[in-house]
C-alpha positions in Angstrom: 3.9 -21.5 -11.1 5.4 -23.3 -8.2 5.5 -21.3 -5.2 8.7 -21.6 -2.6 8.1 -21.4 1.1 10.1 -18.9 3.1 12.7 -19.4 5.2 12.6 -19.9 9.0 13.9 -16.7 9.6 11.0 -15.1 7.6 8.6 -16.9 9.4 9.3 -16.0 12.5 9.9 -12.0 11.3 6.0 -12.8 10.3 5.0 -13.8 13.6 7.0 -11.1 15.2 4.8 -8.6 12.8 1.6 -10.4 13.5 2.5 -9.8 18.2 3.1 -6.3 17.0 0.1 -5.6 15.0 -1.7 -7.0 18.0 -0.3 -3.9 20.1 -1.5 -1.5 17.2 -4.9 -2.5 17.5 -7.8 -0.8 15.0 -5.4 1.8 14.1 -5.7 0.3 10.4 -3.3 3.5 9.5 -0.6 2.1 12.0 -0.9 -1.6 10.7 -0.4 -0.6 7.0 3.1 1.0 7.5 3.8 -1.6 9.7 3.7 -4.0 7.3 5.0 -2.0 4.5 8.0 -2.0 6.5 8.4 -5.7 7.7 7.7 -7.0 4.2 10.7 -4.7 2.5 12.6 -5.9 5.3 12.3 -9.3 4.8 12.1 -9.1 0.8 15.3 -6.9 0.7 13.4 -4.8 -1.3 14.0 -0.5 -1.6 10.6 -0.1 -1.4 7.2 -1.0 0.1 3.9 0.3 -0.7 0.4 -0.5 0.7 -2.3 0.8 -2.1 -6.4 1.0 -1.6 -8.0 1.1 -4.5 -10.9 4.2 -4.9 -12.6 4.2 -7.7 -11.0 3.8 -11.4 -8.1 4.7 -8.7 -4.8 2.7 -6.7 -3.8 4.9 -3.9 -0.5 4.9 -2.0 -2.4 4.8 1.7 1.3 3.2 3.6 4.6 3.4 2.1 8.4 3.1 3.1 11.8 3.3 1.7 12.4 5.0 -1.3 8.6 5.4 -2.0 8.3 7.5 1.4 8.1 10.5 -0.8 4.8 9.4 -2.8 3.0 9.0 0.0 -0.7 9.9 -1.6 0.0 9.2 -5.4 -2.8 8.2 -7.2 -2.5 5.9 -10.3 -4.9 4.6 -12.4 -6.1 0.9 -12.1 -6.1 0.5 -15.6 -3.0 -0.8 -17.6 -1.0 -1.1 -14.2 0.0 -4.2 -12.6 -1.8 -3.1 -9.2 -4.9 -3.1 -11.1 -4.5 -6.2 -12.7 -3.9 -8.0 -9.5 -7.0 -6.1 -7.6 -9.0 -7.3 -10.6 -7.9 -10.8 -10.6 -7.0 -11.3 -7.1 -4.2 -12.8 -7.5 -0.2 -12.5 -6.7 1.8 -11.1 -9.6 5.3 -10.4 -10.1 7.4 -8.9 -12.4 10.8 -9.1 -13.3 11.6 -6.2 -16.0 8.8 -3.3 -16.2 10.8 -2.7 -19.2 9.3 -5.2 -21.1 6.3 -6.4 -19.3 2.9 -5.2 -20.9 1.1 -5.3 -17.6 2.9 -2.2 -16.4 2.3 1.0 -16.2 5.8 1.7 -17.6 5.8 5.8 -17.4 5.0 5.0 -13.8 7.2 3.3 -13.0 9.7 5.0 -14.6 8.3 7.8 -12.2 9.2 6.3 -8.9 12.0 4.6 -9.8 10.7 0.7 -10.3 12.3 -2.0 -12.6 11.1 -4.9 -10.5 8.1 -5.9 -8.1 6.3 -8.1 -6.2 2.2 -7.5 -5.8 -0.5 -9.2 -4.0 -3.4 -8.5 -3.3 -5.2 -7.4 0.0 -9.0 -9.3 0.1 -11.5 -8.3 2.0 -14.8 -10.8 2.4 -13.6 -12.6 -0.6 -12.4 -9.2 -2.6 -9.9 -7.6 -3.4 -9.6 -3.9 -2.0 -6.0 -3.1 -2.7 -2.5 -4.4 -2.7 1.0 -4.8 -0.7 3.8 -4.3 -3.2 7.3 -4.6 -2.5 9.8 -3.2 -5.3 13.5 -3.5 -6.4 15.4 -0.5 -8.7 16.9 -3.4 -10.7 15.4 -6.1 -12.7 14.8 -9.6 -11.4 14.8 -8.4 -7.4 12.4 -10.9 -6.9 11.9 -14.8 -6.8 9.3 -16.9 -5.5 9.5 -16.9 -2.2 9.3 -13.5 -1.7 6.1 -14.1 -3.6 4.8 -16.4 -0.6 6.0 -14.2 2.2 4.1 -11.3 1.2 0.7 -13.7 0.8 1.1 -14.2 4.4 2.2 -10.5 5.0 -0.7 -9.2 3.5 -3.2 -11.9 5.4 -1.9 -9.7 8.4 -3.6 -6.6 7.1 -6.6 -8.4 5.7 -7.1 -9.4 9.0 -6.9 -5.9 10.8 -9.4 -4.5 7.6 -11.8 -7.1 9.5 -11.6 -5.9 12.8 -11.9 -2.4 11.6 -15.1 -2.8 10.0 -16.2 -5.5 12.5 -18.8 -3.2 13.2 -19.9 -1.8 10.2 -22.9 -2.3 7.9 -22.0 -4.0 4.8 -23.0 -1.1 2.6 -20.7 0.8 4.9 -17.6 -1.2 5.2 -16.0 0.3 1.9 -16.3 3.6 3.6 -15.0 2.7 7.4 -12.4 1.3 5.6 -11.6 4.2 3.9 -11.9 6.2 7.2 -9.8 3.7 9.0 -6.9 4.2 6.3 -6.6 8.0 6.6 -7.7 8.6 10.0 -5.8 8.9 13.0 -7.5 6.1 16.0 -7.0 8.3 18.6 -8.1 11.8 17.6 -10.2 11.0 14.1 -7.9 13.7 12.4 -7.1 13.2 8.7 -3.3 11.4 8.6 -0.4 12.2 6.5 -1.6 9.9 3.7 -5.0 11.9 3.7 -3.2 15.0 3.7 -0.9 14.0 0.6 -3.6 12.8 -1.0 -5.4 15.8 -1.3 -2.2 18.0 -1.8 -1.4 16.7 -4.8 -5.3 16.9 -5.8 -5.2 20.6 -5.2 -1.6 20.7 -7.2 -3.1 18.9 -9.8 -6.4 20.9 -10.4 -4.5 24.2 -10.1 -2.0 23.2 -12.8 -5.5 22.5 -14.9 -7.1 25.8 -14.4 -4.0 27.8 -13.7 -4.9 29.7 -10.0 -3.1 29.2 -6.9 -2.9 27.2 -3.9 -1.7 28.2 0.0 -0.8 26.4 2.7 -0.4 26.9 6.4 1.6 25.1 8.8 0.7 25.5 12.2 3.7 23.9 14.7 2.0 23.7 18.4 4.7 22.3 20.8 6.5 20.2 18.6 2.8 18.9 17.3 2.6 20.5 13.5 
């Protein structure tokens, strides 16, 4: 497959995104929606998603437009085309989830997906999760929206370094982790942690039929 280089005007939206990630430092959180934004921006896409895989697991950890609301949605790795890029580290696109076997088609029936754009996000030579961008009608997509998220995603691949600079090897899966759904400044759990483990507790009370609570505390505009 041939791949098309962006246009000038993406370029320099890229290097504009790369100055800005500079100001956000280690806040791994920060640069995730960050570039979830820049790269539906650019793509024209409705959507943007950053997923970390965890496990048997792909997990929205940064997402914009009209996936805002599944923040923390947990799908599994196998028989979706997030998986299949994580496990081949390589970019993937798809131009009808109506017809392509690689999707997880009640998926993305879910969220509303008929088109998509995924590559993956490698750290030390592996792939740890994906940047997606995604269009509500088939064919959204061409090939250069391919290459600009490659060198979207080498933005965050980059910050997943620094953020682990530090780290043990045997540790770096789990600062990254920590990095993702932490907030830099105080160290408390973000609002991808926090919709993460909503819809676990939704899900396992469904399963053995008991309740859930939940409090919302609003401290000078701080909830």
């Amino acid at each position: 497959m041939s791949i098309e280089l962006p246009s000038s005007d993406r370029l320099l939206a890229i290097i504009k995104t790369q100055t800005e990630i500079a100001k956000a430092s280690l806040d791994l959180s920060a640069v995730m929606n960050l570039v979830a934004e820049r790269a539906q921006s650019m793509t024209g896409a409705v959507g943007a998603v950053v997923e970390l895989a965890d496990g048997e697991d792909m997990v929205y950890r940064a997402a914009t437009g009209t996936l805002a609301r599944f923040l923390g949605l947990r799908l599994k790795r196998s028989g979706s085309l997030s998986g299949h890029c994580v496990n081949t580290g390589e970019a993937q696109i798809c131009h009808d989830s109506d017809t392509d076997p690689r999707v997880d088609r009640e998926a993305c029936n879910r969220v509303g997906i008929r088109s998509m754009v995924v590559v993956p996000l490698n750290h030390r030579d592996a792939a740890v999760g994906v940047l997606k961008v995604v269009s509500a009608v088939p064919n959204g997509f061409d090939n250069k929206d391919i290459q600009t998220l490659v060198l979207t995603s080498e933005l965050i691949a980059a910050s997943m370094m620094h953020a682990v600079e530090f780290a043990n090897r045997e540790e770096e899966a789990r600062a990254l982790f920590v990095r993702a759904t932490r907030d830099a400044l105080t160290g408390l759990a973000n609002r991808a942690f926090f919709y993460d483990r909503l819809r676990q507790c939704v899900l396992d009370a469904k399963r053995t039929n008991a309740k859930i609570g939940m409090l919302s505390i609003d401290m000078d505009g701080l909830k």
